[in-house]
Each structure stands twice: as C-alpha cells, then as structure tokens.
PDB file of N, CA, C and O in Angstrom:
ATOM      1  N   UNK A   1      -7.193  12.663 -32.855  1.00  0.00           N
ATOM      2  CA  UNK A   1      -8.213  11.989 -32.083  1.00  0.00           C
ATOM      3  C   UNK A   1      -8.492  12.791 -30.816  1.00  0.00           C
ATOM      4  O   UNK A   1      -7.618  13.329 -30.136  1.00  0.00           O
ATOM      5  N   UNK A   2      -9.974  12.818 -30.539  1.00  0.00           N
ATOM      6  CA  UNK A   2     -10.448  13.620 -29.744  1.00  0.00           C
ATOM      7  C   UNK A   2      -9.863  13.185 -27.796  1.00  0.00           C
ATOM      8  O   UNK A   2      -9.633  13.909 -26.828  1.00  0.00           O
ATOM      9  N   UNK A   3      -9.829  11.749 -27.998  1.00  0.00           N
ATOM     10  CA  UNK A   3      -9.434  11.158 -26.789  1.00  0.00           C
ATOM     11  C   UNK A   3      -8.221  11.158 -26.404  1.00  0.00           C
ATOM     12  O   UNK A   3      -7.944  10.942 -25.224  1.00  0.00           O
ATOM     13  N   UNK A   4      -7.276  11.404 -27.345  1.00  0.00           N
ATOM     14  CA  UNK A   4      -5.980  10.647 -27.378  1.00  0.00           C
ATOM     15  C   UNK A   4      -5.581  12.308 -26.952  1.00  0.00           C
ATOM     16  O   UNK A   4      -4.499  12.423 -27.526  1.00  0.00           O
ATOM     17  N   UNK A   5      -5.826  13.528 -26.332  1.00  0.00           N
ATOM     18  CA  UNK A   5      -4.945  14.518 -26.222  1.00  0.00           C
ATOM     19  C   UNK A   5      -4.311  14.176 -25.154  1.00  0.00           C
ATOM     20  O   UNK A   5      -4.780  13.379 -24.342  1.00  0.00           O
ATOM     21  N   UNK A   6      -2.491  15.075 -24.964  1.00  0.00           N
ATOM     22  CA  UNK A   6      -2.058  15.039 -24.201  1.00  0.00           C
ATOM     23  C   UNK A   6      -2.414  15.107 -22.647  1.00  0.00           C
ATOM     24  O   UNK A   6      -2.053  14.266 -21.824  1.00  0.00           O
ATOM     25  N   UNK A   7      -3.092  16.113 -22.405  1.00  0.00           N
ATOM     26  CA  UNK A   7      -3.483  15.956 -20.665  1.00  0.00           C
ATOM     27  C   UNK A   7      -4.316  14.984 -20.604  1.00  0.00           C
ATOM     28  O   UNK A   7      -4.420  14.636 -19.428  1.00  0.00           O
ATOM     29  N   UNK A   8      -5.104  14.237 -21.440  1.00  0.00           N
ATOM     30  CA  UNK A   8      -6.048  13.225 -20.813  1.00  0.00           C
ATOM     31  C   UNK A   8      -4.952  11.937 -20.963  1.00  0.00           C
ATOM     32  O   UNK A   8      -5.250  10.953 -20.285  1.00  0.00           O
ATOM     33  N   UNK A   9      -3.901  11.851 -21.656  1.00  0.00           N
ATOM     34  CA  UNK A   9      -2.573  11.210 -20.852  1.00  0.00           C
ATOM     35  C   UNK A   9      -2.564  10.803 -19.623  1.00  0.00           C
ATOM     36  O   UNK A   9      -2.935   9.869 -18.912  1.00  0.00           O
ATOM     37  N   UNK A  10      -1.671  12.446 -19.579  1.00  0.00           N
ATOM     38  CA  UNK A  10      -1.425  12.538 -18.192  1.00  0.00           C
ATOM     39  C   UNK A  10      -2.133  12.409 -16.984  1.00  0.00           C
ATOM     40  O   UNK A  10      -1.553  12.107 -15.941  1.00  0.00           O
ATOM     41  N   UNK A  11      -3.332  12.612 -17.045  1.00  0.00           N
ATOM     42  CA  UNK A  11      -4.487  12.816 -16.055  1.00  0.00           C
ATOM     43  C   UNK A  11      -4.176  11.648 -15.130  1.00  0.00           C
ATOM     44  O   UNK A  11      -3.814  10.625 -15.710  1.00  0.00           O
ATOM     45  N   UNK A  12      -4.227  11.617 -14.206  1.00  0.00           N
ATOM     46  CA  UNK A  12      -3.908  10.242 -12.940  1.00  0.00           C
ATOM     47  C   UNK A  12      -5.520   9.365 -13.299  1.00  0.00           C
ATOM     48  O   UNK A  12      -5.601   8.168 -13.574  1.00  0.00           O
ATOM     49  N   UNK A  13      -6.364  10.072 -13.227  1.00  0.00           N
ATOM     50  CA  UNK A  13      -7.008   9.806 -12.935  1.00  0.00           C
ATOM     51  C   UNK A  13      -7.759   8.643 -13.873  1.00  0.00           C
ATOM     52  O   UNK A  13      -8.589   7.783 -13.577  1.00  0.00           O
ATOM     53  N   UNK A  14      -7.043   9.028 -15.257  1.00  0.00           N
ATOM     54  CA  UNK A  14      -7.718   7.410 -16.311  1.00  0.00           C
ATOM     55  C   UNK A  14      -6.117   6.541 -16.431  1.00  0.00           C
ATOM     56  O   UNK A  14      -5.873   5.856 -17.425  1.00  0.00           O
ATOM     57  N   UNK A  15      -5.503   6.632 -15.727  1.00  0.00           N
ATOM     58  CA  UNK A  15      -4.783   5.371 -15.122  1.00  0.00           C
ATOM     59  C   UNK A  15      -4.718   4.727 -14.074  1.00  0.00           C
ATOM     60  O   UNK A  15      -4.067   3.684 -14.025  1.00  0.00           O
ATOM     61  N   UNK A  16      -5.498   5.300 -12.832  1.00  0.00           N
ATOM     62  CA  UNK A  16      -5.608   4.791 -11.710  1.00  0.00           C
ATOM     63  C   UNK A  16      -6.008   3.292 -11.683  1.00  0.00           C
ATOM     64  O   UNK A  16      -5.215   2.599 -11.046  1.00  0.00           O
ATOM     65  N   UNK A  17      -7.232   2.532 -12.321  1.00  0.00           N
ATOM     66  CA  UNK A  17      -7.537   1.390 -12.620  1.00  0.00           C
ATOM     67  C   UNK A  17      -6.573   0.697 -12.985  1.00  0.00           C
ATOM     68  O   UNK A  17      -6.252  -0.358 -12.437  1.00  0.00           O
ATOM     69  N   UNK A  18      -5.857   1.329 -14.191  1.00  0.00           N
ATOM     70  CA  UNK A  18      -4.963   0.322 -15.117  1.00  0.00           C
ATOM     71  C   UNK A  18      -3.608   0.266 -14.541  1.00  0.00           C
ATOM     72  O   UNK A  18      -2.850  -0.579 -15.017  1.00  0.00           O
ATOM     73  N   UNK A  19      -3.283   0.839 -13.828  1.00  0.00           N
ATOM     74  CA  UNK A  19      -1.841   0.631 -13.339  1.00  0.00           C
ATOM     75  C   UNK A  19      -1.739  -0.213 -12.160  1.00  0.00           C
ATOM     76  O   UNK A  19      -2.499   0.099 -11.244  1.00  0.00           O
ATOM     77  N   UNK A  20      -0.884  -1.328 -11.950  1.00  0.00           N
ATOM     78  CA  UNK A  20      -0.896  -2.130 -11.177  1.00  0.00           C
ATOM     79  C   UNK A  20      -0.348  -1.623  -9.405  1.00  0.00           C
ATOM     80  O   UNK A  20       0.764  -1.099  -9.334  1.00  0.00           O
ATOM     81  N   UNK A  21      -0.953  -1.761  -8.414  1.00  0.00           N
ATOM     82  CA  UNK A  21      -0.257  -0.705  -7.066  1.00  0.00           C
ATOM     83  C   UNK A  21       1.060  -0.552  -6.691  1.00  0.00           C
ATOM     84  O   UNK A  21       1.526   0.468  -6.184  1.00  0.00           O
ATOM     85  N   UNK A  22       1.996  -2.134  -7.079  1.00  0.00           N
ATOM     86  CA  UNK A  22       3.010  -2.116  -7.379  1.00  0.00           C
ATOM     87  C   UNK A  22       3.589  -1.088  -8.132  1.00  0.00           C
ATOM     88  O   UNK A  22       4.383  -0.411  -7.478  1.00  0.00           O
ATOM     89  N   UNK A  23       3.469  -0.817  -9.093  1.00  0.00           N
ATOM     90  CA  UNK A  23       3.731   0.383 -10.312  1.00  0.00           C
ATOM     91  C   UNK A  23       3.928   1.621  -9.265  1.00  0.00           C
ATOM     92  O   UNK A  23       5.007   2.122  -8.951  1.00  0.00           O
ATOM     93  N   UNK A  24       2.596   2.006  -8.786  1.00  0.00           N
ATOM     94  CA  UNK A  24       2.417   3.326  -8.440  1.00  0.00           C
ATOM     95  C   UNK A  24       3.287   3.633  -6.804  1.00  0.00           C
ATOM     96  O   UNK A  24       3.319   4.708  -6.204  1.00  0.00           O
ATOM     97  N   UNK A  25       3.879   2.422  -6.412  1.00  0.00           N
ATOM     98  CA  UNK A  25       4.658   2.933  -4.938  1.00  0.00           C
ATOM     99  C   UNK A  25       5.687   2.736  -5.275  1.00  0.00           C
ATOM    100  O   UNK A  25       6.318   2.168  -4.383  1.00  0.00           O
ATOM    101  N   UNK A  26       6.579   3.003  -6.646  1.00  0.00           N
ATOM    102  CA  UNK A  26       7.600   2.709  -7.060  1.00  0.00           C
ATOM    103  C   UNK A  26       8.632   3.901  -6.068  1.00  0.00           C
ATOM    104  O   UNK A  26       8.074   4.920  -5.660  1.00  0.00           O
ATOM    105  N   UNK A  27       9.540   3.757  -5.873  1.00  0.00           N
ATOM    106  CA  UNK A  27      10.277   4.318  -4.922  1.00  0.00           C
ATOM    107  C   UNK A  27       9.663   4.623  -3.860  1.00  0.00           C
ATOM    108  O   UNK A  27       9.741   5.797  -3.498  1.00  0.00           O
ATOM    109  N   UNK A  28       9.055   3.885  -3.234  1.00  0.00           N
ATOM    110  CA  UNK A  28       8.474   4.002  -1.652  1.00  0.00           C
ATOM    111  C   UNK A  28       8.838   3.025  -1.260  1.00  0.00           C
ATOM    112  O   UNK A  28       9.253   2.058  -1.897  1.00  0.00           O
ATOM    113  N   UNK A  29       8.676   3.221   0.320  1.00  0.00           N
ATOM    114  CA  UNK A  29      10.149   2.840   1.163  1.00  0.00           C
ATOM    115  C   UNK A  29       8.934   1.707   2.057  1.00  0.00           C
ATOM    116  O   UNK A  29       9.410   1.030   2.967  1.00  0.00           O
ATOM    117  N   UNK A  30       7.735   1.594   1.809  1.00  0.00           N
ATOM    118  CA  UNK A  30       6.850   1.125   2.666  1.00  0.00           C
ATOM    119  C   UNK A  30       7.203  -0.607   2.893  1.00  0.00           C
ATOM    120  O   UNK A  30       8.287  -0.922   2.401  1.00  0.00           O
ATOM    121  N   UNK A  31       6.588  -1.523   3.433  1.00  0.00           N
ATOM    122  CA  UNK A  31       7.241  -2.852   3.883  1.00  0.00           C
ATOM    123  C   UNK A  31       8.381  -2.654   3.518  1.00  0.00           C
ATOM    124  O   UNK A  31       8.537  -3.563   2.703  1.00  0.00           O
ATOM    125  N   UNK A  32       9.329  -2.079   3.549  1.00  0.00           N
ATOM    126  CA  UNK A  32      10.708  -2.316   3.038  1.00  0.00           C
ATOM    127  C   UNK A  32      11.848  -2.502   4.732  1.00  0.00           C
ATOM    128  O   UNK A  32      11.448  -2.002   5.783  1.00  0.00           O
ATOM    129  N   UNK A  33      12.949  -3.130   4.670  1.00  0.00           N
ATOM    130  CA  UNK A  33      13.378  -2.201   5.885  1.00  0.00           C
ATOM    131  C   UNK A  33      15.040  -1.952   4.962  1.00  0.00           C
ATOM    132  O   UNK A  33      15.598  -2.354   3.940  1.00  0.00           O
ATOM    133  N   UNK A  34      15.332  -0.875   6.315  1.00  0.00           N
ATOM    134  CA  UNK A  34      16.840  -0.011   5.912  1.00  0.00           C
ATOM    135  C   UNK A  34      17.782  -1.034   6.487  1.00  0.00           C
ATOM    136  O   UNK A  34      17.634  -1.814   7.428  1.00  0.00           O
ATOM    137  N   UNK A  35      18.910  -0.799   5.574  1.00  0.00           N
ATOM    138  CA  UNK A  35      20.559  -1.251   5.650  1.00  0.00           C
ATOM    139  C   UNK A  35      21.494   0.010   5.596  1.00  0.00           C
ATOM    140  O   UNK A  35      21.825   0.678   4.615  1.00  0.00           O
ATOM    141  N   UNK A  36      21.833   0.154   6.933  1.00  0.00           N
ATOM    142  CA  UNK A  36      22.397   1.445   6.577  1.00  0.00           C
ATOM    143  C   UNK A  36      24.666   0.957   7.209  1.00  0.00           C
ATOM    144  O   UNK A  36      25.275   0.570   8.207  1.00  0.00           O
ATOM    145  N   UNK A  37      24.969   1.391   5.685  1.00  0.00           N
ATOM    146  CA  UNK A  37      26.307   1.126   5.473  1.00  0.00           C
ATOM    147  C   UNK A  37      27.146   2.192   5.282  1.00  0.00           C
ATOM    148  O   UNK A  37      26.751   3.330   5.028  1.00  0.00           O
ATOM    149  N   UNK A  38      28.426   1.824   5.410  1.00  0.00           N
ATOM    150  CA  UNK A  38      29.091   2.908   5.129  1.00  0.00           C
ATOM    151  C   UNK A  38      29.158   4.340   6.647  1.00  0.00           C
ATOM    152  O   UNK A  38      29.369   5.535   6.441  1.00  0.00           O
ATOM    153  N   UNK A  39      28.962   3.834   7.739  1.00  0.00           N
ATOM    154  CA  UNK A  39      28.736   4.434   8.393  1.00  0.00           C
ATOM    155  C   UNK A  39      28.019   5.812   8.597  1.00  0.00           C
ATOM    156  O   UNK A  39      28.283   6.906   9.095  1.00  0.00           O
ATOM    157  N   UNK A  40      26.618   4.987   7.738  1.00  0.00           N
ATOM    158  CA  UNK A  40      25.411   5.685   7.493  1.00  0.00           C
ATOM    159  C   UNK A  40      25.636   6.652   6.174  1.00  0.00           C
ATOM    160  O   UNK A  40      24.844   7.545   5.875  1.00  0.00           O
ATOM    161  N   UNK A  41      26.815   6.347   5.442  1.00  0.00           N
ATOM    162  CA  UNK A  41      26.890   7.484   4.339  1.00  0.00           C
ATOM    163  C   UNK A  41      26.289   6.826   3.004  1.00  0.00           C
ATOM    164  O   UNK A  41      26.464   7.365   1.912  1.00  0.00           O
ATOM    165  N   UNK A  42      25.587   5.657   3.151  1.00  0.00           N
ATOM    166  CA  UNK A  42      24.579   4.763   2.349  1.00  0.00           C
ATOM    167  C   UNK A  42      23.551   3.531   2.708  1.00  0.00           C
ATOM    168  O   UNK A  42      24.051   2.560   3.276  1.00  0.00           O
ATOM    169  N   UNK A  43      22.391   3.515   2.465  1.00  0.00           N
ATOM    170  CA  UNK A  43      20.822   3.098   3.092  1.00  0.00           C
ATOM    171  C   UNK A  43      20.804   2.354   1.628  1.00  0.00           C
ATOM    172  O   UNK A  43      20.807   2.844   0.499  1.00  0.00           O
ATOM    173  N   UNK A  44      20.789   1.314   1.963  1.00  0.00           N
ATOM    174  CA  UNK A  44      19.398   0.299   0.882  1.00  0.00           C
ATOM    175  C   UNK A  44      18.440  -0.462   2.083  1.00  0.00           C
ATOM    176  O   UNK A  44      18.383  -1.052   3.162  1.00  0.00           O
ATOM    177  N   UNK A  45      17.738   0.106   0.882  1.00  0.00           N
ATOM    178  CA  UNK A  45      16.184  -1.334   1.844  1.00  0.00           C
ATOM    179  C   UNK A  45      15.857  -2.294   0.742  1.00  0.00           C
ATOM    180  O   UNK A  45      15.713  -2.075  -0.461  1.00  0.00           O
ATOM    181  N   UNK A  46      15.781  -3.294   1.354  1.00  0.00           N
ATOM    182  CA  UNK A  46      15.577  -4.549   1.140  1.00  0.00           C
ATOM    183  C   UNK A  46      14.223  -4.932   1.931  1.00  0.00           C
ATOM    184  O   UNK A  46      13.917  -4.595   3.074  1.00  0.00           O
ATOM    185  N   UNK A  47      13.349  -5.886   0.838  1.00  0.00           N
ATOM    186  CA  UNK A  47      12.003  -6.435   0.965  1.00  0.00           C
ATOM    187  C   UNK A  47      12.444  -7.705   2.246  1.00  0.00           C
ATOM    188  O   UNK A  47      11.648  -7.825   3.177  1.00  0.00           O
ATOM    189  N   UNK A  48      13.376  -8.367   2.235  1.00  0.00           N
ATOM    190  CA  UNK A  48      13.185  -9.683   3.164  1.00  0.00           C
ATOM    191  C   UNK A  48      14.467  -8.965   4.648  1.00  0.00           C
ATOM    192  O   UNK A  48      15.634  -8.598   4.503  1.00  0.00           O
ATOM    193  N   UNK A  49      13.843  -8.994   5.595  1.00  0.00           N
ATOM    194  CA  UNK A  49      15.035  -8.798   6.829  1.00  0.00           C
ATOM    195  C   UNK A  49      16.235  -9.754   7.228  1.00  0.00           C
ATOM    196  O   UNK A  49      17.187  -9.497   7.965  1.00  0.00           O
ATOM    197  N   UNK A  50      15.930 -10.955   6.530  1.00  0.00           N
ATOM    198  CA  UNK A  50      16.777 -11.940   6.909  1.00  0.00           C
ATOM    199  C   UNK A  50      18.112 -11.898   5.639  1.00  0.00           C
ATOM    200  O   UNK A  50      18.988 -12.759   5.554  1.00  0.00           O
ATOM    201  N   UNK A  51      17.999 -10.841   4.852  1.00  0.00           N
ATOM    202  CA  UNK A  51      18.763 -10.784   3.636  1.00  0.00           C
ATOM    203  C   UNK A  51      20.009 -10.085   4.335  1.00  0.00           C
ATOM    204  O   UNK A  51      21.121 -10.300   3.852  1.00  0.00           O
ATOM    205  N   UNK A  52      19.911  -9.442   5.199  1.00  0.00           N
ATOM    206  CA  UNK A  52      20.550  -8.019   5.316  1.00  0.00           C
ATOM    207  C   UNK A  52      22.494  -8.326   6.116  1.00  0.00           C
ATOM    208  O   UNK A  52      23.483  -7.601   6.223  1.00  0.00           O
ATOM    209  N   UNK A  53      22.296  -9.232   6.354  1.00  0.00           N
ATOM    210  CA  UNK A  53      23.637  -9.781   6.491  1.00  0.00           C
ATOM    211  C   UNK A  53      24.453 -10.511   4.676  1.00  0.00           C
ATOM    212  O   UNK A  53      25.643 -10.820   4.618  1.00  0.00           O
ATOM    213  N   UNK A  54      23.677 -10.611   3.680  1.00  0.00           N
ATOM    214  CA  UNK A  54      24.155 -10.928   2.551  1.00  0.00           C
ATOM    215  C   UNK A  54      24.198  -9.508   2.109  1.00  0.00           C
ATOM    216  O   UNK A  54      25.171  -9.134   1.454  1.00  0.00           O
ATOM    217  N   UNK A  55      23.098  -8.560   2.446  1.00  0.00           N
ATOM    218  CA  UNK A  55      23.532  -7.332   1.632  1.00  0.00           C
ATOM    219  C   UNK A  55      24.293  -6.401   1.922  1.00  0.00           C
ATOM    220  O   UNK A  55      24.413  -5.355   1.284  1.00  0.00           O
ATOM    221  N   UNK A  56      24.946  -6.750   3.042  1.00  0.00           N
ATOM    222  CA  UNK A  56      26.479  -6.582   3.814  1.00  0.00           C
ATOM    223  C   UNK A  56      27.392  -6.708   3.004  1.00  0.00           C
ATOM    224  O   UNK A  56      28.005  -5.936   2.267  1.00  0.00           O
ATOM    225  N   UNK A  57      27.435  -8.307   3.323  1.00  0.00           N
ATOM    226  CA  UNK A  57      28.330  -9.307   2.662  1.00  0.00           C
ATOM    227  C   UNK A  57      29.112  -8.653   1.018  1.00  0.00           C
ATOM    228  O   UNK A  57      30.306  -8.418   0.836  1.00  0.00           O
ATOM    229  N   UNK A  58      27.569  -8.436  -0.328  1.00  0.00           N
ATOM    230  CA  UNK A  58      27.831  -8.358  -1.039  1.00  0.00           C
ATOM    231  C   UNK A  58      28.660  -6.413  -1.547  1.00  0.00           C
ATOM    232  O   UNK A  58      29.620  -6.060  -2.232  1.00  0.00           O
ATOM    233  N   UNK A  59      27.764  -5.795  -0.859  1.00  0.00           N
ATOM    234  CA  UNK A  59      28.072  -4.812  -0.581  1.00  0.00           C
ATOM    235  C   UNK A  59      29.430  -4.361  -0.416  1.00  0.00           C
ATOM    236  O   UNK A  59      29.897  -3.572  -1.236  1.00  0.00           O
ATOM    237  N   UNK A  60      30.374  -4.936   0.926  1.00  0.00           N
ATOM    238  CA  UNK A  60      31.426  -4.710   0.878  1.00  0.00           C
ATOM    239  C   UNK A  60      32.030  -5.334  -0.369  1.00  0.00           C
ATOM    240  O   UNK A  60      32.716  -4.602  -1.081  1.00  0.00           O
ATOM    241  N   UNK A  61      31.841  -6.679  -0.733  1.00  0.00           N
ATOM    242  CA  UNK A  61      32.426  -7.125  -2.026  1.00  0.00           C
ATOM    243  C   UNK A  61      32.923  -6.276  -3.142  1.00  0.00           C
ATOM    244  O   UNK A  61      33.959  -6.324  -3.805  1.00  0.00           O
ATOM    245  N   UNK A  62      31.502  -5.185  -3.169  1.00  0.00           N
ATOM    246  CA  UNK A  62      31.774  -4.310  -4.686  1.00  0.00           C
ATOM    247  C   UNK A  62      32.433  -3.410  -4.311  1.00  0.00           C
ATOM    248  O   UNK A  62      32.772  -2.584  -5.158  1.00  0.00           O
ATOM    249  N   UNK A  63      32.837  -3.237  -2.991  1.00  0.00           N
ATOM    250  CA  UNK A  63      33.746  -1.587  -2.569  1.00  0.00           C
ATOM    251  C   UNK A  63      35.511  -2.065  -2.790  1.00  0.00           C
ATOM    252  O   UNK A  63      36.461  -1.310  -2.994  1.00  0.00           O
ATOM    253  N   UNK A  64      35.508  -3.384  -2.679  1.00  0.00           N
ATOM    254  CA  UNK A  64      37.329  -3.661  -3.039  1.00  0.00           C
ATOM    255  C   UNK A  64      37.785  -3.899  -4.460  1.00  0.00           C
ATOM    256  O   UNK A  64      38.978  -4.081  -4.704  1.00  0.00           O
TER     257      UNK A  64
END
C-alpha cells in the first residue's frame, strides 16, 4: 500500500492531530514539581505538591 510506507509512519507530522498532548509530553517534567531524596542522589516529581511528604514516607519504606 501506497500510504502505509514506513516514513509516512514515522512522519510527526500525520500524528500530530491524533495523538493526545498528554502522549506527546511523556517524560516532561512540566506542571510537575521535584522530590529530591537520598541526599539529592534521587528526584521524582510528582503531579500534586501536597503528596510529597507521602512520597517520602513511601520511599523510605522501599529502601529497608
């Protein structure tokens, strides 16, 4: 099929519509904020700021 070749796949540009924006800022750090643990030798960000004392909490949990 004439449509179906590989680079018109890939092309950004006939998925731009169809991909949801969510999708496309996948590992971006944007509204997010940092948790930085481990005395900075590990960063998660987390979507809500009021979390960040549970993601402490749980955090140390999985290190014992």
């Amino acid at each position: 099929m004439k449509n179906d070749l590989i680079q018109n796949r890939m092309n950004l540009s006939n998925h731009r519509n169809h991909v949801p924006a969510a999708k496309l800022l996948s590992g971006s750090v944007v509204n997010k904020y940092p948790v930085v643990l481990d005395g900075g030798k590990t960063i998660i960000f987390i979507d809500d700021k009021n979390l960040e004392s549970e993601t402490r909490y749980r955090y140390e949990l999985r290190r014992k």
